[in-house]
Every structure is written in C-alpha cells, then in structure tokens.
C-alpha positions, 0 to 999 in steps of 0.5 A: 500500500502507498500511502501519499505524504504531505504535499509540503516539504521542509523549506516550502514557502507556501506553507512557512507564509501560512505559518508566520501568519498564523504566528503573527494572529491571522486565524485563517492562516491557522485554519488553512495550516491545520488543514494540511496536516488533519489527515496525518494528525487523524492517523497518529492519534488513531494508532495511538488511541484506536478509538474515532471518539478520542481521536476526535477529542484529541486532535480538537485539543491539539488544535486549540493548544496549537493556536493558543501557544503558536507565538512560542513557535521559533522555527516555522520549519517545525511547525508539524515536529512541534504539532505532532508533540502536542498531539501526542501528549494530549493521546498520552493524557486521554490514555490517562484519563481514561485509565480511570474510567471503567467500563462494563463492556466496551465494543470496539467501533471500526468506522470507514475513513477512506483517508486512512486507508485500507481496513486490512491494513489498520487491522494488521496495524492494531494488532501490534504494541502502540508504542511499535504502533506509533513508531510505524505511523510516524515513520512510513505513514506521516514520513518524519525521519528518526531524529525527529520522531526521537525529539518528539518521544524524548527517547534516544535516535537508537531507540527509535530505530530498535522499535522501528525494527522490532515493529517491522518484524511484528507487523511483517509476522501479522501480516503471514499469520492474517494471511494464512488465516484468511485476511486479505492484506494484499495491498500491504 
C-alpha cells in the first residue's frame, strides 16, 4: 500500500507564509495550516488511541493548544515536529484519563475513513504494541525521519530505530499469520 505524504516539504514557502501568519494572529492562516496536516494528525492519534471518539477529542485539543501557544513557535520549519508533540501528549493524557474510567463492556467501533486507508491494513496495524504502533505511523505513514520522531518521544535516535525494527518484524509476522488465516492484506 502507498500511502501519499504531505504535499509540503521542509523549506516550502507556501506553507512557512501560512505559518508566520498564523504566528503573527491571522486565524485563517491557522485554519488553512491545520488543514494540511488533519489527515496525518487523524492517523497518529488513531494508532495511538484506536478509538474515532478520542481521536476526535484529541486532535480538537491539539488544535486549540496549537493556536493558543503558536507565538512560542521559533522555527516555522517545525511547525508539524512541534504539532505532532502536542498531539501526542494530549493521546498520552486521554490514555490517562481514561485509565480511570471503567467500563462494563466496551465494543470496539471500526468506522470507514477512506483517508486512512485500507481496513486490512489498520487491522494488521492494531494488532501490534502502540508504542511499535506509533513508531510505524510516524515513520512510513506521516514520513518524519528518526531524529525527529526521537525529539518528539524524548527517547534516544537508537531507540527509535530498535522499535522501528522490532515493529517491522511484528507487523511483517501479522501480516503471514492474517494471511494464512484468511485476511486479505494484499495491498500491504
């Protein structure tokens, strides 16, 4: 499965203009920016909480907390790197809270979103770890590079490369046995 970047790269005029308003109060150039990144913030905060309820609350949260705390943005280059941070601390406070909820039942909600992908692949991909889970939508789905996923976990470039490892080898084994049992997962 191919899965298509982010049109704006490092360096891209269009989108540091759109930043440095936004930083300087234009709230359409912050509606605009956020845009360009819903997709890629809906597919971290999906491998991370599994759930389109959380995923709803958590990106709501990180949009608010972006536009509240964008003037301490130094660097417009590191708008998604300090984006996806914010992200994945409001995920990791959901998580938190939610620990101290409990629940009876909980019956697991598998809503199409065709921006994500195909459901054989977010099935295979729920099967493994979140935090392998994470370190895999990071690096293939939204294309940040090991330095930078290192500086948004806080963990070291070596750790990043060991769960990227270790994720491989856990999907690529869900992968044989979903395909021995009848998943299609072709498009992987």
């Amino acid at each position: 499965m191919k899965f298509q970047l982010h049109s704006f790269q490092k360096g891209d005029d269009k989108l540091n203009n759109l930043i440095e308003k936004a930083v300087s109060g234009d709230a359409e150039a912050f509606i605009e920016l956020i845009g360009q990144y819903k997709t890629g913030f809906y597919k971290i905060a999906f491998s991370i909480l599994g759930n389109d309820n959380d995923v709803a609350d958590a990106i709501q949260e990180t949009i608010l907390s972006c536009f509240q705390n964008i003037t301490s943005l130094k660097n417009p280059e590191y708008f998604k790197t300090w984006a996806t941070r914010i992200l994945i601390n409001k995920c990791n406070d959901i998580i938190r809270q939610n620990k101290h909820i409990s629940f009876f039942e909980q019956i697991p909600e598998v809503p199409y979103n065709q921006d994500f992908g195909d459901s054989d692949f977010k099935h295979c991909l729920s099967q493994i770890d979140e935090k392998y889970r994470l370190i895999i939508t990071l690096y293939y789905v939204n294309g940040f590079s090991v330095r930078e996923i290192s500086e948004m976990l806080s963990i070291s470039q070596n750790t990043v490369k060991t769960r990227l490892s270790r994720a491989r080898n856990k999907f690529k084994s869900i992968y044989i046995q979903n395909q021995e049992g009848g998943l299609n997962c072709e498009q992987l």
